[in-house]
N, C-alpha and C positions, 0 to 999 in steps of 0.2 A: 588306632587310626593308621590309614593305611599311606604309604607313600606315593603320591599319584606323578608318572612320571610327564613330562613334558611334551607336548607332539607342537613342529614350527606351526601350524596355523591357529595354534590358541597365541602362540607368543606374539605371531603378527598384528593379531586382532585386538592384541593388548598392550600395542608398543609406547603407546604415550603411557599406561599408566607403571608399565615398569622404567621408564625413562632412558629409554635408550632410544640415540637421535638418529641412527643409521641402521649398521649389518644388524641385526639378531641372530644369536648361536644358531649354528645347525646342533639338533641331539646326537646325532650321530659322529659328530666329528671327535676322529681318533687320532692322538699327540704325544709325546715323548717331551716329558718332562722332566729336568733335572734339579737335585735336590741342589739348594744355595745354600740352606742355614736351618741349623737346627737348636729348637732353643727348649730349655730343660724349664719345665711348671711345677715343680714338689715332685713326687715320687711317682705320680699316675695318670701325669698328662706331659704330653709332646706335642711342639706346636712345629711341623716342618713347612719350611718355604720353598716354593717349586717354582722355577719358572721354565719358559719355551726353552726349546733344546735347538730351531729354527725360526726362524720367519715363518714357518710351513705350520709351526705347532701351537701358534699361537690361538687363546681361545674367543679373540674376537669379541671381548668384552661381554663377558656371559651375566645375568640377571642376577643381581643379588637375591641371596636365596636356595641359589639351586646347588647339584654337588656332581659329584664327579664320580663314574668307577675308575676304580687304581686297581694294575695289577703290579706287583711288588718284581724286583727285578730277579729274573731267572724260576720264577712260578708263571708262567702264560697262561695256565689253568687255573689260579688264582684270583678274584678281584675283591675289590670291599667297597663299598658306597660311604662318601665319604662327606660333608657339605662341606661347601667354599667357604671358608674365615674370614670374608671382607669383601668387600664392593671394587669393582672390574679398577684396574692402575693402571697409568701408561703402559708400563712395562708385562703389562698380561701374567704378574706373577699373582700366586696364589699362598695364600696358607692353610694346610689341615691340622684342626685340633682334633689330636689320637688319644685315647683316652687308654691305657695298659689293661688289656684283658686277658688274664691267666688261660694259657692254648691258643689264642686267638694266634692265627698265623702272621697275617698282615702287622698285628699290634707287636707280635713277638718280633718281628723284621725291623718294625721303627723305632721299637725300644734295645734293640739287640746292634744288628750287623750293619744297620744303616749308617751312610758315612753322605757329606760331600762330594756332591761330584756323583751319585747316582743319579740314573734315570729309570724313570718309571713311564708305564705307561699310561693313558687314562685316555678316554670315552665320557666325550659331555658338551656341554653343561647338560644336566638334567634336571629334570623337576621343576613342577609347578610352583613352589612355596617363595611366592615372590609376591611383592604389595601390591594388591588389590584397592586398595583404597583410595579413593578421590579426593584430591586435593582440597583440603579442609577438615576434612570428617580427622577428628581425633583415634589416637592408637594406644592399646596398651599391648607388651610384649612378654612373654615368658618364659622361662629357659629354663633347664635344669642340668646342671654339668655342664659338657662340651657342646648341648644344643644350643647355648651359647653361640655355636658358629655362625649358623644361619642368621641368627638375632643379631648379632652384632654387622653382621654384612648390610643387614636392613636400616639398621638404624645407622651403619655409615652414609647409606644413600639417602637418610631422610633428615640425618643432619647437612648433609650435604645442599639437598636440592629445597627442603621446608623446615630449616630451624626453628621457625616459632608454632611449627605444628604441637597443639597441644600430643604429650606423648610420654608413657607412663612406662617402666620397665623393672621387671621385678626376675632375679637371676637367683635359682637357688645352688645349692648344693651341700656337701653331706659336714663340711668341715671348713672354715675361711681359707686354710690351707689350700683348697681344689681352686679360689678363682684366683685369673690369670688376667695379663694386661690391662692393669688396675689403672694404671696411668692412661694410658687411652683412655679407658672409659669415664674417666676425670676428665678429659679432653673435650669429649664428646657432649657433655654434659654442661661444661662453660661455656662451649658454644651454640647450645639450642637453649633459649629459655625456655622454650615449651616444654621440655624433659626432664623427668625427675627419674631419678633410681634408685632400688632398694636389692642391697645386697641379702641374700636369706641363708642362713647356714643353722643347721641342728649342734653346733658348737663353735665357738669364737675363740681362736688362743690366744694368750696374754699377748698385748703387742699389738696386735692387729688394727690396721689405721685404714679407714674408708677413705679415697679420695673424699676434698674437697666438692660439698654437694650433692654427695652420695650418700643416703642412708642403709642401716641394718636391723635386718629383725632374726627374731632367734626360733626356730622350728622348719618347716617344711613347708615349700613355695608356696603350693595349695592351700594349706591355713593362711598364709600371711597374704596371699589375696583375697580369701571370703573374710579375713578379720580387717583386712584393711578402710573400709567406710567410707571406702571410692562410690561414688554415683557413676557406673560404668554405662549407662543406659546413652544409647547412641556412638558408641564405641567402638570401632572395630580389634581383632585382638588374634595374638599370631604366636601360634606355643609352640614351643620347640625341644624334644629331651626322650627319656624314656618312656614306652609306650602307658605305662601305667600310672606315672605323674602326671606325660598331657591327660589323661583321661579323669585324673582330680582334677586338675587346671581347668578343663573345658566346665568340671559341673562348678567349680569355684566363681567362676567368670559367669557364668549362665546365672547365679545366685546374686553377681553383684550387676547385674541388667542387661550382659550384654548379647545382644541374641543371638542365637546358637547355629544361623545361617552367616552369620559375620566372624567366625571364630575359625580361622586358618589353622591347620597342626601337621607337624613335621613328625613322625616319630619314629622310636627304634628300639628294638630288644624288649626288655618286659618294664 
């Protein structure tokens, strides 16, 4: 699936249903962000927090959902596409989950020489991949690794603004070790009763404790939503991860009712 980028007169047209009460992002707006805090997730995810470098940079409270190009500091001919970690803060800061990709430039920069106190640049918010869905109609969500990011940006805004929206969230990945801000997402989940979540990893290591509320299942996202014996039918549904998992995710969700014009997808790499 392809990444369809954002132009301001879809966003206009659809400002009540991505909930933003005023400006909407311009795509084009370009900002200098500085890195605040950098916080270490096991060996192959990095979650940096950026915030405005001015009043000038600020992103105007961009659509959860969407993501950003960065270019890394002293590469101008450099950028990577990146999606936003979380739904618009006072403060306009932002966080990116970077996932460690051996050569990757950008990833070699954030795992490497990256400090406090840099600035980067970035070009955004971009993209489409923000809730579509009319208040009431139930959601299921699915992630795979860092696409996590987008999912969680969403599902802040819809614990936020529809807690007791019925709303189903299934996050896989390859090891329990790979998820991160587990406590949040224990947070997020005491505060919606509509929400339930299923952690998915192809191994669990000894130790491992689900937030309170959160369950687990043991294989690969896509089986554990066509094994799961969800009645998906009337659901809308928002995958998020590698191009070749959403692409089991979409027929997994299609198998458990949900129709295949309703199924939003973020995706990247293979």
């Amino acid at each position: 699936m392809e990444v369809h980028h954002a132009v301001e007169d879809e966003l206009l047209a659809r400002r009540d249903e991505l909930g933003i009460a005023s400006v909407l992002p311009h795509p084009d707006h370009l900002a200098e962000m500085v890195v605040r805090r950098i916080d270490e997730i096991g060996a192959g995810t990095r979650i940096l927090t950026l915030a405005p470098r001015s009043e000038a940079d600020r992103l105007r409270q961009h659509a959860p959902g969407q993501y950003l190009e960065v270019w890394i500091p002293n590469a101008a001919w450099l950028s990577r596409a990146y999606s936003i970690g979380n739904s618009p803060r006072a403060d306009d800061s932002i966080e990116l989950q970077i996932r460690k990709v051996e050569g990757g430039r950008l990833s070699t920069w954030a795992f490497g020489r990256v400090a406090v106190g840099d600035v980067v640049t970035v070009r955004g918010p971009l993209g489409n991949f923000t809730i579509r869905s009319p208040e009431g109609r139930p959601i299921v969500f699915v992630a795979r690794g860092t696409g996590f990011a987008p999912i969680k940006a969403l599902l802040e805004q819809q614990v936020e603004l529809f807690p007791t929206r019925e709303m189903v969230l299934f996050w896989g990945a390859t090891s329990s070790e790979d998820f991160y801000e587990l406590d949040h997402l224990g947070e997020l989940v005491a505060r919606a009763p509509g929400l339930s979540a299923t952690l998915v990893a192809r191994r669990f290591l000894p130790g491992f404790e689900a937030p309170a509320g959160v369950a687990t299942a043991l294989g690969r996202v896509s089986d554990a939503v066509a094994g799961s014996g969800l009645d998906l039918a009337g659901f809308d549904a928002y995958v998020a991860g590698p191009r070749l998992t959403v692409a089991d995710c979409i027929t997994a969700l299609s198998g458990r009712g949900v129709d295949r014009e309703r199924i939003f997808a973020d995706s990247y790499g293979t």
